[in-house]
Biopython code that builds the backbone (N, CA, C, O; Angstrom):
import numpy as np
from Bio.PDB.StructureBuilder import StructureBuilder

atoms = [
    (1, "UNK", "N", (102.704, 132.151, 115.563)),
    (1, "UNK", "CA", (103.160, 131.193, 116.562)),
    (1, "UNK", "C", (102.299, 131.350, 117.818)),
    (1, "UNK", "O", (102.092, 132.452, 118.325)),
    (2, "UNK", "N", (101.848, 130.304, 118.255)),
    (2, "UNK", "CA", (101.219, 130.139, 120.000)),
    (2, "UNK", "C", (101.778, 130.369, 120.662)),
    (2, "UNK", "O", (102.962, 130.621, 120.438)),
    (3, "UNK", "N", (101.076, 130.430, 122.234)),
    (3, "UNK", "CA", (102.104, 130.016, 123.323)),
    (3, "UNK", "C", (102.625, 129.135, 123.352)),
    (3, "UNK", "O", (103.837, 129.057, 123.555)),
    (4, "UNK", "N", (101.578, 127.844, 123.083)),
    (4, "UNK", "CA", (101.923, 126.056, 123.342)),
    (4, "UNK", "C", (103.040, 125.912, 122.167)),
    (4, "UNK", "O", (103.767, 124.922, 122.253)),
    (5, "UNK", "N", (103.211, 126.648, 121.266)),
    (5, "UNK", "CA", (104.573, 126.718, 120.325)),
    (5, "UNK", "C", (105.898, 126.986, 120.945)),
    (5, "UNK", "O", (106.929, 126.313, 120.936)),
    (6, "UNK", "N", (105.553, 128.405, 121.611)),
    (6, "UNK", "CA", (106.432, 128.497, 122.369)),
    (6, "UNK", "C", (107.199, 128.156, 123.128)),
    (6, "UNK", "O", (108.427, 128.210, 123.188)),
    (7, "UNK", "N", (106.088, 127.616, 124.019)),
    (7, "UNK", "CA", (106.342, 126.664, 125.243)),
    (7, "UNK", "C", (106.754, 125.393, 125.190)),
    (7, "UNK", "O", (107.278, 124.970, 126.220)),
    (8, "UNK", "N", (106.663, 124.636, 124.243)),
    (8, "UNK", "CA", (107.300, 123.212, 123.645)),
    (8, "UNK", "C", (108.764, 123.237, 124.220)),
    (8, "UNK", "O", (109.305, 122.280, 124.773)),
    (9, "UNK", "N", (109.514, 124.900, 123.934)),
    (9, "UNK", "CA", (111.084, 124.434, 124.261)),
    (9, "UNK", "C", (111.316, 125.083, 125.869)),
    (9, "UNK", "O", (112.432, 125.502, 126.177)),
    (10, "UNK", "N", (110.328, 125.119, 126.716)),
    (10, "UNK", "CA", (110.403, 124.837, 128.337)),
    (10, "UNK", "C", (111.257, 124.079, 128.632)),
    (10, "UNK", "O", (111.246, 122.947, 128.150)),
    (11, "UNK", "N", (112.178, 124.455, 129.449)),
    (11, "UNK", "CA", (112.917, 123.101, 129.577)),
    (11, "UNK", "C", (112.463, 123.440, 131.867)),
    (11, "UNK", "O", (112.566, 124.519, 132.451)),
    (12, "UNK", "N", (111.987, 121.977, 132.534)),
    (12, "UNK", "CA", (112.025, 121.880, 134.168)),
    (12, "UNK", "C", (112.921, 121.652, 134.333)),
    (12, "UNK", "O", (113.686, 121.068, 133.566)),
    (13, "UNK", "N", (113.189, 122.156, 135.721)),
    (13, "UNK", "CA", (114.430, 122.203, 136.639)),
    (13, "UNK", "C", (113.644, 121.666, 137.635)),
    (13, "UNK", "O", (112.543, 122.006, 138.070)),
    (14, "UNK", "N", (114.742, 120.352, 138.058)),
    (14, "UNK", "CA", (113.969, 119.324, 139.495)),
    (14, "UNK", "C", (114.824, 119.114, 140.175)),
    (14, "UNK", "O", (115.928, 118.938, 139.659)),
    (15, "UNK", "N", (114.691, 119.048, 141.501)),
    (15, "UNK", "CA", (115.551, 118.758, 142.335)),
    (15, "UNK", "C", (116.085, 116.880, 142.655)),
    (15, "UNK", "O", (115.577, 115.888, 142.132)),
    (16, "UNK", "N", (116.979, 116.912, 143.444)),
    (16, "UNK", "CA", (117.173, 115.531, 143.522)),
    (16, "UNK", "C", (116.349, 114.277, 143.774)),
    (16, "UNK", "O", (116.532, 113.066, 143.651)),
    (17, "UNK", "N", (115.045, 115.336, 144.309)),
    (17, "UNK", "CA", (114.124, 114.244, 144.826)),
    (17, "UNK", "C", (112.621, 113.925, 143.316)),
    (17, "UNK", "O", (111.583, 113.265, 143.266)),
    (18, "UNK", "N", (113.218, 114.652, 142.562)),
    (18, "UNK", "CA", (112.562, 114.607, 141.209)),
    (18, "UNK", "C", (111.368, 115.956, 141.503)),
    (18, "UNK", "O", (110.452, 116.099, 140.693)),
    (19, "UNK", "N", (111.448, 116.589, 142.324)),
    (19, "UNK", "CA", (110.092, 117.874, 142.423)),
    (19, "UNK", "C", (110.423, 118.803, 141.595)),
    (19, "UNK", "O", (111.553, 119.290, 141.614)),
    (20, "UNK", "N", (109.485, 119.187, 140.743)),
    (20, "UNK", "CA", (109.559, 120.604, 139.764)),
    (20, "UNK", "C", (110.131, 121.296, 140.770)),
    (20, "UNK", "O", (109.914, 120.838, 141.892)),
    (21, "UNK", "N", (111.111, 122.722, 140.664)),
    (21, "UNK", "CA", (111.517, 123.620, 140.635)),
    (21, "UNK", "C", (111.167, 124.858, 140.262)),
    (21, "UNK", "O", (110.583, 125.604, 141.048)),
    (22, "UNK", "N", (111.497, 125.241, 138.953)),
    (22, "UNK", "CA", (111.489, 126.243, 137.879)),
    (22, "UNK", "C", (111.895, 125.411, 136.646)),
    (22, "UNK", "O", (112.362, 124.290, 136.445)),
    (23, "UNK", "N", (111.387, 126.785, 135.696)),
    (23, "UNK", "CA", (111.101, 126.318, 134.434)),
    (23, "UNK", "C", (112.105, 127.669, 133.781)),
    (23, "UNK", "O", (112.039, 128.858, 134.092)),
    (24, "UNK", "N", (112.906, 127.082, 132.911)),
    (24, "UNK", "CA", (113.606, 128.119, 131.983)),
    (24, "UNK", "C", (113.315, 128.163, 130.336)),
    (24, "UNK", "O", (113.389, 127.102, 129.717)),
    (25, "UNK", "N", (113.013, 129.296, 129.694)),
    (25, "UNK", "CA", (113.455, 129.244, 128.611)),
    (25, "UNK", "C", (114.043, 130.007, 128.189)),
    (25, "UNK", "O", (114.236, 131.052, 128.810)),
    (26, "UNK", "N", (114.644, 129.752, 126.768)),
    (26, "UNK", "CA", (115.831, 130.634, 126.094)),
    (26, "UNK", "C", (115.141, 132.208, 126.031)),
    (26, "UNK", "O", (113.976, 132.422, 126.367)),
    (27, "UNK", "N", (115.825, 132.977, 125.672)),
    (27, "UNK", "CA", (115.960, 134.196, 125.484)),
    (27, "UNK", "C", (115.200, 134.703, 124.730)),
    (27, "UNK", "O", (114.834, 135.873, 124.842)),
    (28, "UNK", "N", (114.843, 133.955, 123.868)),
    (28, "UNK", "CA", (114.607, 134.583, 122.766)),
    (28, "UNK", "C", (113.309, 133.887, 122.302)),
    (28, "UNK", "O", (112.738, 133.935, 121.213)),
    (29, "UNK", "N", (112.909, 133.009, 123.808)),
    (29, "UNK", "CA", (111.571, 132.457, 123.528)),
    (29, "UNK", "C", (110.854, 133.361, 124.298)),
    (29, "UNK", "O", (109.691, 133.638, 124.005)),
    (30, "UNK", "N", (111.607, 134.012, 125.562)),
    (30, "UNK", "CA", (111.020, 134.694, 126.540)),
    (30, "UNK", "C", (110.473, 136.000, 125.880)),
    (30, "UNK", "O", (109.595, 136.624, 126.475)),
    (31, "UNK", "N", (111.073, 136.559, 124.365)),
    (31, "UNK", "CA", (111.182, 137.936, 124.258)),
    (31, "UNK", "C", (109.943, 137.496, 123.140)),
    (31, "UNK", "O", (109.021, 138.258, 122.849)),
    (32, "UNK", "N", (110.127, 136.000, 122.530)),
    (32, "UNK", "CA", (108.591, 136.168, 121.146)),
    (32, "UNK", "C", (107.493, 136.130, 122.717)),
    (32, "UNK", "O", (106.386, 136.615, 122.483)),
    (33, "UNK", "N", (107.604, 135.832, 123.611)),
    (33, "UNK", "CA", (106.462, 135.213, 124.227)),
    (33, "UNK", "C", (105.905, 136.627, 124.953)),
    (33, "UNK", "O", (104.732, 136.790, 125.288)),
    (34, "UNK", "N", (106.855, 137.503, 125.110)),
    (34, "UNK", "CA", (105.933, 139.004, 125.379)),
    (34, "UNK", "C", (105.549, 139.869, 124.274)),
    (34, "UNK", "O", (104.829, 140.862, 124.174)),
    (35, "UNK", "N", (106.207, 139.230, 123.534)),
    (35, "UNK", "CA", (105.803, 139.757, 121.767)),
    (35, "UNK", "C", (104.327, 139.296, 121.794)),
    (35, "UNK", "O", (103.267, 139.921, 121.812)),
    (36, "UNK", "N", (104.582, 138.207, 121.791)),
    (36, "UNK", "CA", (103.286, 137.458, 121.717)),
    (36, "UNK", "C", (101.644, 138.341, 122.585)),
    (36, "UNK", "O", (100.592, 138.727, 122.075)),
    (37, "UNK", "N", (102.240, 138.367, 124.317)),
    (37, "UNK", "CA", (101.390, 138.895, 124.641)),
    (37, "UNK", "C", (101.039, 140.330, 124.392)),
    (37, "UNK", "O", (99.949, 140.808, 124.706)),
    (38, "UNK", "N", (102.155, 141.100, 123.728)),
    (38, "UNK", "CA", (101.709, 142.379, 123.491)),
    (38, "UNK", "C", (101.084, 142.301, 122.380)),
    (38, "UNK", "O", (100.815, 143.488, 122.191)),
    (39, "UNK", "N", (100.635, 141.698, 121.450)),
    (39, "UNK", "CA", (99.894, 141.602, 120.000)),
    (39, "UNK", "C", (98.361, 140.998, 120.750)),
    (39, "UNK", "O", (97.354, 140.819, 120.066)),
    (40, "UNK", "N", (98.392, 140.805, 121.840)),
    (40, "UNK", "CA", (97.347, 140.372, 122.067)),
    (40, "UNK", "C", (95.928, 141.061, 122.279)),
    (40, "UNK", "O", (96.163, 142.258, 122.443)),
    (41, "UNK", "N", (94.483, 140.816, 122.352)),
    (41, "UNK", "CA", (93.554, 141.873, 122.085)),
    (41, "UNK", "C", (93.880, 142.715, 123.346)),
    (41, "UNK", "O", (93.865, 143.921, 123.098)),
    (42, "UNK", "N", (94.140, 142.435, 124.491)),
    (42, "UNK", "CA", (94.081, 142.717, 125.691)),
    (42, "UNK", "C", (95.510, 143.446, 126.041)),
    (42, "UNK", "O", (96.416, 142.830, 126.602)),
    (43, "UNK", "N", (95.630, 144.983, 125.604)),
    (43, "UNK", "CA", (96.640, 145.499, 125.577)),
    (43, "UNK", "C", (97.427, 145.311, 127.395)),
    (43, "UNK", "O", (98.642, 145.315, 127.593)),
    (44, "UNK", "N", (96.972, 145.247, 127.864)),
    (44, "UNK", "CA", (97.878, 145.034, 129.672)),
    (44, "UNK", "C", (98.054, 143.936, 129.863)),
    (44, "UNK", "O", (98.436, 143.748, 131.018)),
    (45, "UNK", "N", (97.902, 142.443, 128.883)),
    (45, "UNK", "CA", (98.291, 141.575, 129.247)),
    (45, "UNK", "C", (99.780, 141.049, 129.902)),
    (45, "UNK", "O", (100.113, 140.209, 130.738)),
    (46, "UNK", "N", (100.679, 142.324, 128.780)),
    (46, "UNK", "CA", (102.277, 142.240, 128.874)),
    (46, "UNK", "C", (102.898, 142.489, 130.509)),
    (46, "UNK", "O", (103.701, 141.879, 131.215)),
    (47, "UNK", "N", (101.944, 143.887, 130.697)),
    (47, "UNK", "CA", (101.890, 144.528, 131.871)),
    (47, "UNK", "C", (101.642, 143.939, 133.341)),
    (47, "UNK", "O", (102.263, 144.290, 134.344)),
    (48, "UNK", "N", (100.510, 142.874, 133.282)),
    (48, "UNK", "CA", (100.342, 141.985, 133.880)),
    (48, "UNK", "C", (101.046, 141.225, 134.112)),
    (48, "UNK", "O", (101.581, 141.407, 135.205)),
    (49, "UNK", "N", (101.372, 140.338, 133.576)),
    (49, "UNK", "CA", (102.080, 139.547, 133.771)),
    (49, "UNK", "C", (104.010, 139.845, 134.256)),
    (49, "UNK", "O", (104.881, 139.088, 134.685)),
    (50, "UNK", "N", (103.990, 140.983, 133.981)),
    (50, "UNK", "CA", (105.338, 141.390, 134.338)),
    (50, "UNK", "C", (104.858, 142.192, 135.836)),
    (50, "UNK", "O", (105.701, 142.442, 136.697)),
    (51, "UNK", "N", (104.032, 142.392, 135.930)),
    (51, "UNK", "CA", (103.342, 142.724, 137.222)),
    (51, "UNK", "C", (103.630, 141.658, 138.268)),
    (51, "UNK", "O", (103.644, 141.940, 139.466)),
    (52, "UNK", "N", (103.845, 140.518, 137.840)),
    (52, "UNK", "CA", (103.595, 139.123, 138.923)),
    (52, "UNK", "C", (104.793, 139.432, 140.242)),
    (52, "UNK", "O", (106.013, 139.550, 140.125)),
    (53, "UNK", "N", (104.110, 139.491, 141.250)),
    (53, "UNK", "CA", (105.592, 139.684, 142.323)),
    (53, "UNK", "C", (106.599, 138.843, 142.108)),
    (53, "UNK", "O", (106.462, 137.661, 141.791)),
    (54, "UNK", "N", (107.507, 139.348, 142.251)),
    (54, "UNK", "CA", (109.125, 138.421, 141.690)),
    (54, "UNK", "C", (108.827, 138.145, 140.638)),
    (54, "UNK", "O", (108.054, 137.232, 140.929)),
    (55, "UNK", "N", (108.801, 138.198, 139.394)),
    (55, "UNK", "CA", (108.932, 137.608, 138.399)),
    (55, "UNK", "C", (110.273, 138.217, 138.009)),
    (55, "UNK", "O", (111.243, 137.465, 137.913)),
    (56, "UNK", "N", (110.448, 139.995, 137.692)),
    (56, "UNK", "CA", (111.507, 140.314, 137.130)),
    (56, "UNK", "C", (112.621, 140.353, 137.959)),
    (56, "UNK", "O", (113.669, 140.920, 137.651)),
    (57, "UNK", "N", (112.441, 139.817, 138.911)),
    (57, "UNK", "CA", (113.311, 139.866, 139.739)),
    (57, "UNK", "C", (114.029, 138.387, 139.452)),
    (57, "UNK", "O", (115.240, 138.304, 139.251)),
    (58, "UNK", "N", (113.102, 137.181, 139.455)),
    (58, "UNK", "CA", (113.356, 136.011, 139.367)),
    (58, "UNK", "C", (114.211, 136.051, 137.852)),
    (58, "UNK", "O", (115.310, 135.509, 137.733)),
    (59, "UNK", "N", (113.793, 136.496, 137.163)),
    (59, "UNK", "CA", (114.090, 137.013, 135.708)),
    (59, "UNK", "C", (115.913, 137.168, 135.895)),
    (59, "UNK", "O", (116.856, 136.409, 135.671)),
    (60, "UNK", "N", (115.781, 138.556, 136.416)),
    (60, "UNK", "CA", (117.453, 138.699, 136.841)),
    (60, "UNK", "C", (118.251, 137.854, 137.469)),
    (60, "UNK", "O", (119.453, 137.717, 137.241)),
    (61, "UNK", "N", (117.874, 137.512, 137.939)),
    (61, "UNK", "CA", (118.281, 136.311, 139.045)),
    (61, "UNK", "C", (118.838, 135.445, 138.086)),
    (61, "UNK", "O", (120.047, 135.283, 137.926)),
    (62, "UNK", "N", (118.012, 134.933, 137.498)),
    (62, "UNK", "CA", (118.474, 133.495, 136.678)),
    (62, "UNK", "C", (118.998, 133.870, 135.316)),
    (62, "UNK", "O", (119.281, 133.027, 134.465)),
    (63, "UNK", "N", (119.155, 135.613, 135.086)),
    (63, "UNK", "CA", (120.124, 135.831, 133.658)),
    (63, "UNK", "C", (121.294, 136.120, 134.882)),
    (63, "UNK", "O", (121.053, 137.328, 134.886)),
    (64, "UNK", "N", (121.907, 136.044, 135.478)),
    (64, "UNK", "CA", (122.374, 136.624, 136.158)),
    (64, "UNK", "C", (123.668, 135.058, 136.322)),
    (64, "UNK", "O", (124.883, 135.028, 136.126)),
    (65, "UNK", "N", (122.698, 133.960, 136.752)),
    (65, "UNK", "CA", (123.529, 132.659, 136.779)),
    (65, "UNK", "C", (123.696, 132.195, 135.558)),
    (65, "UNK", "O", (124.668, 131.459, 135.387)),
    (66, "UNK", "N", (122.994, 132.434, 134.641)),
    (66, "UNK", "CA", (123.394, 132.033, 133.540)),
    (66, "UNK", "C", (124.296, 132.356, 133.136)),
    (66, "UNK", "O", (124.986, 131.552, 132.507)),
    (67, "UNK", "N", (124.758, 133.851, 133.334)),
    (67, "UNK", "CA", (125.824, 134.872, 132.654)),
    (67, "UNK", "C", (127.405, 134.179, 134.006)),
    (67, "UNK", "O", (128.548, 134.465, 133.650)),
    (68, "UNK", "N", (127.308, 133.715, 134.778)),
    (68, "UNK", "CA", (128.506, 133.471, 135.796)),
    (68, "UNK", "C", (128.032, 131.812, 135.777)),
    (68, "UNK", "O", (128.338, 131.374, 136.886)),
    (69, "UNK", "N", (127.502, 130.889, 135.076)),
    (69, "UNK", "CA", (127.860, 129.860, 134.606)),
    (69, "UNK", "C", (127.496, 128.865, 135.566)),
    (69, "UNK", "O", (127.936, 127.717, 135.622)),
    (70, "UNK", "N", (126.607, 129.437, 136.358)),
    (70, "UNK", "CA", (125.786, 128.895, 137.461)),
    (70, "UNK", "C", (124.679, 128.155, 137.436)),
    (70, "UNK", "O", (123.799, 128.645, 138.143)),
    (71, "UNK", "N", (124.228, 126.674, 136.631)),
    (71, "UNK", "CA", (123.484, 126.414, 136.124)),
    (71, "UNK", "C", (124.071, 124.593, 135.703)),
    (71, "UNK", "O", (125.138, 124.132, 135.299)),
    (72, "UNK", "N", (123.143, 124.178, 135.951)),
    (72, "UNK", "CA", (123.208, 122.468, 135.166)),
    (72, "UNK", "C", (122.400, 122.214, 134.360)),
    (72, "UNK", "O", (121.224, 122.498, 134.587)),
    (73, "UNK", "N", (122.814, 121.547, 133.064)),
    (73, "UNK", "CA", (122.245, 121.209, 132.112)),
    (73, "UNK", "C", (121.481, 119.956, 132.344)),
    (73, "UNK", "O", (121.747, 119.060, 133.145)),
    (74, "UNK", "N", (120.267, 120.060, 131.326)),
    (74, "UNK", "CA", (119.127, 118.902, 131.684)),
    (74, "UNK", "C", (119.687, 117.368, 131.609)),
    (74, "UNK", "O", (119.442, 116.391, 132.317)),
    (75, "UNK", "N", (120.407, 117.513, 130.643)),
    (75, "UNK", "CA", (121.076, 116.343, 130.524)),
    (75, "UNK", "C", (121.858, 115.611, 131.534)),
    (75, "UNK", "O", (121.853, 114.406, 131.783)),
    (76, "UNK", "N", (122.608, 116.679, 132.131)),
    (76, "UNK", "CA", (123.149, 116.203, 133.650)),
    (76, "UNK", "C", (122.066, 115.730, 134.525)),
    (76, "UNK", "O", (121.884, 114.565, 134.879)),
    (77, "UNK", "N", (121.282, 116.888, 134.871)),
    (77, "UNK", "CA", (119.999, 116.158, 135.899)),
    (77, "UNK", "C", (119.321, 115.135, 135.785)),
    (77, "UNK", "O", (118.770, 114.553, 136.720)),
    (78, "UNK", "N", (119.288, 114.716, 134.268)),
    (78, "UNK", "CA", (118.770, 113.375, 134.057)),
    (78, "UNK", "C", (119.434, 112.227, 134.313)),
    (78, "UNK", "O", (119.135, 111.069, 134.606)),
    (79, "UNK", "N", (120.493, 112.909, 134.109)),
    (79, "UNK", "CA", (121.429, 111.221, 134.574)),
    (79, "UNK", "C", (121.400, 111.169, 135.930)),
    (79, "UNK", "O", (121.415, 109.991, 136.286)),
    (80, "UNK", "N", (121.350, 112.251, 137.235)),
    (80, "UNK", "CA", (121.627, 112.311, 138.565)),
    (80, "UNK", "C", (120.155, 111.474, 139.479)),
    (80, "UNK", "O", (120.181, 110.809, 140.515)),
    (81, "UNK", "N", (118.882, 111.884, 138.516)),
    (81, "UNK", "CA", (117.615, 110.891, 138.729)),
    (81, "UNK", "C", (117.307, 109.725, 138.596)),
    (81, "UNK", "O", (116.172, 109.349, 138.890)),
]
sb = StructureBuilder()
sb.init_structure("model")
sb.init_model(0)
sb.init_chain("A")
sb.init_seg("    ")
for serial, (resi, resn, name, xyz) in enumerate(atoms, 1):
    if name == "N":
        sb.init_residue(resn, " ", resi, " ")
    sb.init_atom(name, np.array(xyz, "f"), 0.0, 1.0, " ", f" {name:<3s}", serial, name[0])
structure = sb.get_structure()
């Protein structure tokens, strides 16, 4: 599997005025997708990228609303645009 495999089930988060936000994916796309980068030739890729300031933080953050139900579905936002 690719990234661009992966990444197909991205789902954007936009605000009312239609501007990207953030981007979520499932769980279990997030976990093939460091799978992914750890199989890669470039053993610190994983490292890197979890390196990014805020990321794991952003990470927690948003398992965090997910888990207390803090969150709108795309389907809603589409109808609110």
């Amino acid at each position: 599997m690719t990234v661009t495999d992966l990444l197909q089930n991205a789902q954007r988060v936009i605000d009312a005025q239609g501007q990207n936000k953030a981007v979520q994916l499932d769980w279990s796309v997030w976990e093939s997708l460091l799978a992914y980068l750890k199989d890669l030739d470039e053993p610190d890729a994983t490292e890197e990228l979890l390196a990014t300031p805020g990321l794991v933080e952003a990470i927690d953050s948003s398992r965090q609303r997910l888990q207390q139900g803090r969150y709108t579905r795309y389907e809603e936002l589409k109808r609110q645009v």
